[in-house]
C-alpha positions in Angstrom: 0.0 0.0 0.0 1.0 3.4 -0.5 1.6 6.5 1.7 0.0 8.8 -1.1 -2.8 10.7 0.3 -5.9 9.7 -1.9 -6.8 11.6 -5.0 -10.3 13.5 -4.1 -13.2 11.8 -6.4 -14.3 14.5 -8.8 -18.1 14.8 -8.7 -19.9 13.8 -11.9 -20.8 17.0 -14.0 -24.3 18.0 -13.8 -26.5 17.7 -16.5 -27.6 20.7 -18.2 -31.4 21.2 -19.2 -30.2 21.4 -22.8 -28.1 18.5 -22.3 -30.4 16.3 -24.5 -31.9 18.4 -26.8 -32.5 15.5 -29.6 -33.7 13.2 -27.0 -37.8 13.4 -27.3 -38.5 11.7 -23.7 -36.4 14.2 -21.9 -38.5 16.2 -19.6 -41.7 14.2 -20.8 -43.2 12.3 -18.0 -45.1 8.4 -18.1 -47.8 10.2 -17.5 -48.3 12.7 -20.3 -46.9 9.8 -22.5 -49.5 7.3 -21.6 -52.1 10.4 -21.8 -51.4 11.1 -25.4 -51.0 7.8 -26.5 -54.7 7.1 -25.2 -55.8 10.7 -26.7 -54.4 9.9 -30.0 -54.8 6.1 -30.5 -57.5 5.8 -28.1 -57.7 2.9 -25.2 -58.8 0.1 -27.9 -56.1 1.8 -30.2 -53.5 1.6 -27.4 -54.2 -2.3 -27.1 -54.4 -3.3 -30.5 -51.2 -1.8 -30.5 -49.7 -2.9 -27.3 -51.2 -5.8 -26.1 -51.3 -5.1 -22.2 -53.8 -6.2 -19.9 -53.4 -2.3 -18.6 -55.1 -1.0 -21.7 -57.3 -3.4 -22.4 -59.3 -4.3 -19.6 -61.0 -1.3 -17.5 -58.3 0.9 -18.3 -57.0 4.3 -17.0 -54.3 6.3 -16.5 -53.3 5.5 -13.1 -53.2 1.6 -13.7 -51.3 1.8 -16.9 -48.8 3.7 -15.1 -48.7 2.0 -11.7 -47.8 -1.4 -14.1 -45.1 0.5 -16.6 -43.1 1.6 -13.6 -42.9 -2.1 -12.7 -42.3 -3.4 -15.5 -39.5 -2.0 -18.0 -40.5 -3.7 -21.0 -43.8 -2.6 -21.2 -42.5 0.7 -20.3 -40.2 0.8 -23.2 -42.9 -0.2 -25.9 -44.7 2.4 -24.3 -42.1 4.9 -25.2 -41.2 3.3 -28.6 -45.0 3.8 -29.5 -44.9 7.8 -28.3 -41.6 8.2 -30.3 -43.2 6.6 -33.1 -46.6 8.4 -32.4 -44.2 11.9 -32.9 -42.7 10.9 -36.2 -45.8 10.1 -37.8 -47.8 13.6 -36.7 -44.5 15.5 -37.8 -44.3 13.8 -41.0 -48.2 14.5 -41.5 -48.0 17.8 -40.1 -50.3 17.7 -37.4 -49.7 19.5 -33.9 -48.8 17.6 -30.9 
């Protein structure tokens, strides 16, 4: 062992807010992911789509994300559908 005193550990550097600013989740909650989804697609849009007992039987906000933040593959279908939700109103030119 060595009599050096220990290097300090330099502190990871804080993200920025503009840190990510291609990322499309960043600063978009589960929530207003799984609300859009349902306001775009619809609930029996959302489970032909994703076949989750969440969306399909008595469905709702709260239980659909009570389940994704179990569960990280649901949860990253989930986001794969908003992502892809975002490139087809773009392409068609309508608003979020």
């Amino acid at each position: 062992m060595s009599d050096a005193p220990a290097r300090p550990v330099k502190p990871a550097p804080r993200a920025e807010p503009s840190a990510q600013p291609r990322n499309a989740l960043h600063g978009v909650t589960l929530e207003a992911i799984v609300t859009a989804l349902a306001e775009h697609y619809g609930w029996a849009g959302l489970g032909e789509r994703i076949a989750l007992r969440c969306f399909t039987s008595e469905p709702s906000v709260a239980s659909s994300l009570k389940f994704l933040r179990k569960t990280p593959w649901a949860r990253e279908k989930v986001e794969g559908l908003y992502l892809f939700m975002l490139r087809e109103q773009r392409r068609t030119g309508h608003p979020r």
